[in-house]
C-alpha positions, 0 to 999 in steps of 0.5 A, spaced: 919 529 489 921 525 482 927 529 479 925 533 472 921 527 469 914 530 468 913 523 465 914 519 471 911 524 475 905 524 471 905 516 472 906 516 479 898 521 479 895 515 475 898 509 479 895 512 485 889 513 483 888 507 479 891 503 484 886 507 490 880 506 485 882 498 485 883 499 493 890 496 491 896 497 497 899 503 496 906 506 498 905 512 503 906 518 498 900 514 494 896 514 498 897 523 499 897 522 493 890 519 492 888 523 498 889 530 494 886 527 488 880 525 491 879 532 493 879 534 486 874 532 482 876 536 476 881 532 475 879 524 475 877 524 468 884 526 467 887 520 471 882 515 467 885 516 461 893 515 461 893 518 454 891 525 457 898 525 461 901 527 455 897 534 455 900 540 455 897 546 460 899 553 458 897 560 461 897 561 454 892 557 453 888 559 459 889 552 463 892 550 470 897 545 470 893 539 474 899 536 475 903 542 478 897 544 482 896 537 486 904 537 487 904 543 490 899 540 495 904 535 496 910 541 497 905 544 503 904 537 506 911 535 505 913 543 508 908 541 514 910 535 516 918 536 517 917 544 519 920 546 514 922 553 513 921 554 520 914 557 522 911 554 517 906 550 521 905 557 525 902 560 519 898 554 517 894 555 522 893 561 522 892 561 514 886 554 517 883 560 522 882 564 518 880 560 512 876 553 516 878 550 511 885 546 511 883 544 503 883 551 502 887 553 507 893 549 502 891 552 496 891 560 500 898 558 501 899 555 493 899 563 491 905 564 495 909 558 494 907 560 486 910 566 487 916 565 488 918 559 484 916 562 479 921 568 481 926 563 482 926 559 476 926 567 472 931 569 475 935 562 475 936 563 483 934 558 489 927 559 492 927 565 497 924 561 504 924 569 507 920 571 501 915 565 502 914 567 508 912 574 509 907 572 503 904 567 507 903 572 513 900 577 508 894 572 507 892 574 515 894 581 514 
C-alpha cells in the first residue's frame, strides 16, 4: 500500500482524518481511510496529535498497533474489491451472515489474515493465500 515506510504510512492516517475533520477533498483511498477510522473511535485521540505517530506498539507491552489494524482493514477491502484470492468475497459473506455485522465481519477475518502474516514474515516466505483461506472457512465452522 505505501512500501516499508511506517512514517509515511503513519501520515498517510493523519492527513486523512485530518482532512475528513476539515471536510477537505479527498483522494479515494483517503476517504476508506477515513471511513475506517471513524469506526474507530479509540484511535481519534491518536490522529489528533501528530507527534503520538511516532509511538511504538508491542505485544510486550500489551498494545495493539493502531496503524496495523486499520491497514489491515483496508488489505480486506482492497481483498474484497478485486476478488482476490479467489473465494474471498464467498466467505465474506458468509463470515457477514453469521456475524450481521460487516465491521465485525472484517476484524473476524483480521484473525486469519494475521495468522498467516505473521507465519510469513517468521518464516521469511510469502503469504500462504491457501492457509487464509481454509481459516477464514473455519470461522463458519
Amino acid at each position: 500500500m505505501f512500501g516499508n515506510n511506517r512514517t509515511e504510512l503513519r501520515q498517510m492516517f493523519y492527513r486523512s482524518w485530518q482532512k475528513h475533520q476539515q471536510q477537505q477533498i479527498m483522494e479515494p483511498l483517503e476517504m476508506v481511510i477515513a471511513r475506517i477510522i471513524e469506526l474507530h473511535p479509540e484511535y481519534h485521540a491518536l490522529l489528533e496529535n501528530e507527534k503520538a505517530l511516532e509511538q511504538d506498539y508491542t505485544p510486550e507491552m500489551g498494545q495493539t498497533n493502531p496503524f496495523l489494524h486499520m491497514a489491515m482493514h483496508i488489505s480486506i477491502q482492497e481483498q474484497l474489491s478485486t476478488q482476490r484470492p479467489s473465494g474471498i468475497n464467498q466467505l465474506h459473506q458468509a463470515i457477514l451472515k453469521k456475524t450481521g455485522d460487516a465491521h465485525d465481519a472484517e476484524h473476524q477475518m483480521m484473525e486469519c489474515l494475521g495468522k498467516v502474516m505473521w507465519e510469513a514474515q517468521s518464516q521469511n516466505r510469502a503469504l500462504d493465500e491457501n492457509a487464509y483461506l481454509d481459516c477464514l472457512k473455519q470461522i463458519n465452522n
